[in-house]
C-alpha positions in Angstrom: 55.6 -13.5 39.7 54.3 -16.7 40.4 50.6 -18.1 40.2 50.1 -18.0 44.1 51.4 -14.5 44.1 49.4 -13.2 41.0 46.2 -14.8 43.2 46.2 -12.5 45.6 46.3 -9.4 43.1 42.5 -9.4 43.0 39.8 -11.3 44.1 38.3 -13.3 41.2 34.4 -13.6 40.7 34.5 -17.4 40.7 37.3 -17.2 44.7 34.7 -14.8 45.9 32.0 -17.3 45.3 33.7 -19.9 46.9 34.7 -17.7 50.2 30.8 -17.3 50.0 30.2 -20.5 50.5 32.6 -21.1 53.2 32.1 -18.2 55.1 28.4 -19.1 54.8 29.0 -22.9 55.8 31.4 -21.5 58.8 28.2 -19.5 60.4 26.2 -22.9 60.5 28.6 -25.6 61.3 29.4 -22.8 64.3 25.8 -22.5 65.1 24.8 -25.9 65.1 28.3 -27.4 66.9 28.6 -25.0 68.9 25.1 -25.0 70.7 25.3 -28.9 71.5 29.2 -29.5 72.0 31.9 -28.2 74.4 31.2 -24.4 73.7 34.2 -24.2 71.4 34.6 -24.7 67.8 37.7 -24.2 65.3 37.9 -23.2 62.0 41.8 -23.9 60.3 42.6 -21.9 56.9 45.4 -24.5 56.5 46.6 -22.4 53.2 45.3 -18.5 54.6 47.6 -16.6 52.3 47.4 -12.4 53.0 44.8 -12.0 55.5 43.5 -9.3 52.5 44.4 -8.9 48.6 46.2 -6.4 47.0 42.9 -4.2 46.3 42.0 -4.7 49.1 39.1 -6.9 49.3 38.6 -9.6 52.3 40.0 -13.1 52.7 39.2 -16.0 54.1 41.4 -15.0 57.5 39.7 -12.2 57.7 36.2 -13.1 56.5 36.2 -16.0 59.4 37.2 -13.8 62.2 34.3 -10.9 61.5 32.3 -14.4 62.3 34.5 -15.6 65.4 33.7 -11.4 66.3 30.5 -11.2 65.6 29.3 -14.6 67.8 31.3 -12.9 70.4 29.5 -9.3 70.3 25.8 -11.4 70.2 26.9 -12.8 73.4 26.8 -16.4 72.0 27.1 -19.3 74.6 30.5 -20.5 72.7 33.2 -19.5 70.8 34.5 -19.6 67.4 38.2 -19.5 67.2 40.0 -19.2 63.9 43.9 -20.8 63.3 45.4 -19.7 59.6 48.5 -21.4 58.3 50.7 -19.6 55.8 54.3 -20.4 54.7 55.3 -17.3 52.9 56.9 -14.4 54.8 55.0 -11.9 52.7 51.9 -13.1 53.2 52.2 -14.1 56.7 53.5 -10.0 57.5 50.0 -8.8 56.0 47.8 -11.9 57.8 48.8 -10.7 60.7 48.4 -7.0 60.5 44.8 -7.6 59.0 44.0 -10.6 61.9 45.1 -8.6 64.4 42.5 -6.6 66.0 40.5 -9.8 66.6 42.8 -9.9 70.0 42.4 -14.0 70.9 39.9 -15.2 68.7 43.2 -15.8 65.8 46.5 -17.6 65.8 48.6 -17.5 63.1 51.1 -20.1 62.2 54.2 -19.6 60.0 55.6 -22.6 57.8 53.6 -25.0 56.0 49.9 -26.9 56.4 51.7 -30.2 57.5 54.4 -29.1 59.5 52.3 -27.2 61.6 49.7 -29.5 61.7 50.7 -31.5 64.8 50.6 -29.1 66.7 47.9 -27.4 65.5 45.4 -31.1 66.7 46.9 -30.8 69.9 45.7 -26.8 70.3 42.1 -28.0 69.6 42.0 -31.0 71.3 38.1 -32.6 71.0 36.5 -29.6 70.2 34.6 -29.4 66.7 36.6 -28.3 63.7 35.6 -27.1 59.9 39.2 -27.2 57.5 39.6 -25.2 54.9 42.6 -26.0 52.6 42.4 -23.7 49.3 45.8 -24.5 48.2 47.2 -24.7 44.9 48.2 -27.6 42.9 48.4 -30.8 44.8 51.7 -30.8 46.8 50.0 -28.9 50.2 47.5 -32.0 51.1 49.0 -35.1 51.4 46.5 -37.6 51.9 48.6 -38.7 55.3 47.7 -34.9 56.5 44.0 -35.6 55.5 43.6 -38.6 57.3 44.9 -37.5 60.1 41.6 -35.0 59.8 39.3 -37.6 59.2 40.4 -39.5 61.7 39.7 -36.9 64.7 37.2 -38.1 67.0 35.5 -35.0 67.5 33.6 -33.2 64.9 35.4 -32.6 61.4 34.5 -31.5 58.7 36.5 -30.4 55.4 36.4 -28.1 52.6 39.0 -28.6 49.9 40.5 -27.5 46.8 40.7 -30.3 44.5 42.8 -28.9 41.2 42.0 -31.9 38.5 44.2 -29.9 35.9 47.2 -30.6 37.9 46.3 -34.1 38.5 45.7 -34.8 35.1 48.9 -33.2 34.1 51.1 -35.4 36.6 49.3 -38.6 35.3 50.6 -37.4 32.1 54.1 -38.5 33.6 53.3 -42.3 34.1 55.1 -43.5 31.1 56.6 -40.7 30.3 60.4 -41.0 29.7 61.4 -37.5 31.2 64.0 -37.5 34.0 61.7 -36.2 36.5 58.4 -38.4 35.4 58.9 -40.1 38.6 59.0 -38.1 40.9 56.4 -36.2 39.5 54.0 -38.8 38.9 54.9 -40.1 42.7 52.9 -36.9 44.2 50.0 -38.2 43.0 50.5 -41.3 45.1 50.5 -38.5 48.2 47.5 -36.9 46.9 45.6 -40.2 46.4 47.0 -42.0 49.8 47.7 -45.2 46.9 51.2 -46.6 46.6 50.1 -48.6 43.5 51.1 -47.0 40.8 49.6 -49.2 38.0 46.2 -49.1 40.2 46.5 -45.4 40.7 47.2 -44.7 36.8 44.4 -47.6 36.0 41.8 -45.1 38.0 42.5 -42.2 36.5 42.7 -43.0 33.2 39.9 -42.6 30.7 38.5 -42.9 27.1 37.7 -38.7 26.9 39.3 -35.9 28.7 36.0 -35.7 30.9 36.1 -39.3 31.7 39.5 -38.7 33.3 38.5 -35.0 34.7 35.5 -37.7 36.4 37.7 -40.4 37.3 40.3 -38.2 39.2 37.5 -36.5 41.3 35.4 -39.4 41.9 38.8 -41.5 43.1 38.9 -38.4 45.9 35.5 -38.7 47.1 35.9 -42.1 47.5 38.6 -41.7 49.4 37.7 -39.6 51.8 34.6 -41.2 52.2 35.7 -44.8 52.5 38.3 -43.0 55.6 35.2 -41.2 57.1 33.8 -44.0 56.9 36.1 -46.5 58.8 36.2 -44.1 61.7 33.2 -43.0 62.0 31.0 -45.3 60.5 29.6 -43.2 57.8 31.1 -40.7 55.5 30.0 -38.4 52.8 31.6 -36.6 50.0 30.9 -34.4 46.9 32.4 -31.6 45.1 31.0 -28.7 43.1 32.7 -27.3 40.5 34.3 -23.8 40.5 33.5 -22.0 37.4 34.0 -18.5 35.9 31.5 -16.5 34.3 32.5 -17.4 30.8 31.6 -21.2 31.9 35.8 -21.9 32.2 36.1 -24.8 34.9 38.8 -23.9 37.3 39.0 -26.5 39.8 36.5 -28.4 42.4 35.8 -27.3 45.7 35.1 -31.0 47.7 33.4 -31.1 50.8 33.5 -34.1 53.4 31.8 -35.1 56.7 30.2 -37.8 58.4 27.4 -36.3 60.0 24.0 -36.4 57.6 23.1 -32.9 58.9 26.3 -31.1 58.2 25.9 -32.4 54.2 22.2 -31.3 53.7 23.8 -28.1 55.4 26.5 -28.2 53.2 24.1 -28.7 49.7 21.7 -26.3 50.8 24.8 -23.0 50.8 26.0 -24.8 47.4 22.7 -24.6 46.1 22.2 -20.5 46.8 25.5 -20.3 45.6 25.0 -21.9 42.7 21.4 -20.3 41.3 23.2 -16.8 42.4 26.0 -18.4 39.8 23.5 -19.4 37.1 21.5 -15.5 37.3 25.2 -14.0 36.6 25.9 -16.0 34.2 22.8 -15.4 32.2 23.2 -11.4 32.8 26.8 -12.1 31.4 25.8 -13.5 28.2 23.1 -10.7 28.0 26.1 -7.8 28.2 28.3 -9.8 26.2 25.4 -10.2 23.3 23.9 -7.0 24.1 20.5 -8.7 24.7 18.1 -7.0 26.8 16.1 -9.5 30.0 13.0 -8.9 28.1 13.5 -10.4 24.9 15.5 -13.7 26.4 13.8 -17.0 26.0 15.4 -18.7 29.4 13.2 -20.4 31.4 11.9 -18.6 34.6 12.7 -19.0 38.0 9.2 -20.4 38.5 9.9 -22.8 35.9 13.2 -23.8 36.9 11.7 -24.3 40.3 9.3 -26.6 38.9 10.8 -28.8 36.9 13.7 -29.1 39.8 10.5 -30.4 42.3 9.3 -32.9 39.5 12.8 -34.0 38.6 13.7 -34.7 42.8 10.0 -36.3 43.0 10.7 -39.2 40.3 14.3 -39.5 42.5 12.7 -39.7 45.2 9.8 -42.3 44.5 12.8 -44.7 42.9 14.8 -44.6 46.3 12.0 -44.5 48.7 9.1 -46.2 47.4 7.8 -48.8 50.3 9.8 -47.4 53.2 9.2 -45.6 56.2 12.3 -42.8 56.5 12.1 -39.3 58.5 12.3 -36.2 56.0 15.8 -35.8 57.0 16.6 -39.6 55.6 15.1 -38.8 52.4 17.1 -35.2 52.2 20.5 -37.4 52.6 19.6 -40.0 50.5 19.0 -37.5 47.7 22.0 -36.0 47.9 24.3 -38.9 49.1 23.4 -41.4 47.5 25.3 -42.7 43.9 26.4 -40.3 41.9 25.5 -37.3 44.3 23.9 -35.5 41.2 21.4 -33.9 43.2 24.1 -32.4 45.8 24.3 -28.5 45.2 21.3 -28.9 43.4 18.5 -29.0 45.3 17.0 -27.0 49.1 14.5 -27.6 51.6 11.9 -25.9 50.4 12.1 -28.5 46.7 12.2 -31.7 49.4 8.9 -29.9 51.1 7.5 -29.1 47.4 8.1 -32.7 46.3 6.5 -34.3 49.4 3.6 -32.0 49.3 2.5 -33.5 45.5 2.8 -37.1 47.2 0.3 -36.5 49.2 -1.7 -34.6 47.0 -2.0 -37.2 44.5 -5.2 -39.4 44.2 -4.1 -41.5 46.2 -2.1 -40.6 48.4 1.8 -41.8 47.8 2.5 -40.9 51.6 1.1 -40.8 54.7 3.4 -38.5 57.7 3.5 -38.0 61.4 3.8 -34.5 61.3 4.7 -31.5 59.5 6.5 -32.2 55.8 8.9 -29.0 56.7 10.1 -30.8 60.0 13.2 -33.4 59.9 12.2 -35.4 62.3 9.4 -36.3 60.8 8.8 -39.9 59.8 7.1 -40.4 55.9 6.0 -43.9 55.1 5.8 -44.4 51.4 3.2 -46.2 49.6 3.9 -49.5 47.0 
């Protein structure tokens, strides 16, 4: 049985917390798109797989179309209409008994992400789309099929699986002697979208295995957001990493837009998702030590809370000091900005916290136009 079958076995702890972040990012980007474009906005599962697993839990098919229902059966001014992709037979048999009873809000395409794909742009035309492409290994995404993506003018935003293991094993292959190094090392050069393969190898390589883990991830985002950014104008990027309960890092899931709203959105669901992540994890070591909640020494949420808000205050004061930005500015600056260490990590209410103590402090640090909770409000820092 291969990996991609064995996948849809069970659902994992660490897949169903990234559905949760998808399905959660799919209600907003429908919400928010959908209330100021055209009425109509797509989501694409270019890798959908069964539309449930074996045990019967949900998948991303199916957990997008209870949304694309649910806007319909609140009577929402648009629509939400969901297109899954899946090349095996199998699979595609159960997506479409499990899709089916959503009527005309699903379509489901046999064959593979990139052959379909054509098509698939001319179906949606200029209406907003969120991609979602969860596949496995690197051979499903060409970068030619992501640019194409990128380079929609209408809304587009992405969510993708980025597997460093694999592309750390294929740059293993670039002076490798084997028969197939070659070719093997050449689907990196699809991944990437870079036909240099001394420049591509040069990137990824590193002094530590972490370096190179860093190097391969942080050659993506830049990727994608140098390509968001040439048609668009501005482009964002950042990943968070997909980890199991026993702290085993499995791959990254990447986001990529170019709208500032859609990656405060975006960092806001990974940062639920990730203190939900961080509580398991904690009662997981507790059952595997035996230790009871009352006797544990971890900070408290309280405390965690704080030291985030002091932490984001001296990153903010650095960036911002002497400037006049709106709230929403300084939220994407925080999370945007080098090495996006803050994306994931941080919410509204610690941005609210933070500017709160500016103005606080004796003297004030800040003076505002209106309410600190409201994005539109301009903040003028002091010297």
């Amino acid at each position: 049985m291969s990996n991609h079958d064995e996948f849809f076995n069970e659902l994992k702890e660490w897949s169903a917390r990234k559905l949760a972040i998808v399905q959660k990012y799919l209600d907003g980007f429908t919400k928010i798109l959908g209330s100021f474009g055209k009425g109509c906005v797509y989501y694409i599962d270019g890798f959908a797989g069964r539309g449930t697993y074996q045990r019967g839990e949900k998948g991303s098919p199916v957990l997008a179309a209870e949304i694309a229902q649910r806007f319909r059966d609140e009577g929402k001014p648009y629509s939400l209409y969901c297109i899954n992709i899946e090349k095996d037979y199998n699979n595609f048999v159960n997506l479409n008994f499990e899709t089916s009873r959503f009527n005309n809000l699903v379509s489901n395409f046999l064959g593979s992400f990139t052959e379909n794909l054509g098509s698939i742009l001319q179906s949606i035309g200029d209406c907003p789309a969120f991609f979602f492409l969860d596949d496995f290994g690197v051979s499903g995404t060409e970068w030619e099929a992501v640019e194409k993506l990128v380079k929609r003018k209408a809304p587009t935003d992405l969510w993708i699986r980025f597997d460093h293991q694999t592309v750390r094993r294929l740059d293993g292959f670039f002076d490798s002697s084997a028969k197939s190094a070659k070719l093997r090392f050449s689907r990196l050069h699809h991944l990437y979208g870079i036909n240099n393969q001394e420049l591509l190898h040069q990137r990824l390589d590193g002094s530590t295995p972490e370096i190179r883990v860093r190097n391969a991830l942080y050659l993506y985002l830049e990727r994608l957001e140098e390509t968001f950014n040439l048609s668009h104008k501005k482009g964002y990027a950042a990943a968070y990493p997909i980890v199991s309960l026993d702290e085993q890092r499995k791959y990254h899931l990447v986001f990529a837009c170019a709208h500032p709203r859609a990656a405060i959105l975006a960092s806001d669901i990974v940062n639920m998702a990730e203190e939900n992540f961080q509580r398991e994890v904690q009662e997981f070591r507790e059952r595997q030590s035996r230790q009871l909640t009352l006797f544990s020494m971890d900070p408290t949420q309280d405390e965690i809370f704080i030291d985030k808000v002091q932490r984001l205050k001296q990153a903010i004061w650095q960036s911002c000091r002497g400037q006049v930005l709106t709230r929403a500015d300084v939220h994407y600056r925080m999370i945007c900005i080098g090495d996006k260490v803050l994306f994931g990590k941080i919410r509204g209410m610690h941005l609210t916290k933070a500017l709160e103590s500016f103005k606080e402090e004796e003297p004030p640090k800040i003076s505002h136009t209106g309410p600190l909770s409201n994005s539109a409000t301009k903040i003028a820092f002091s010297q």
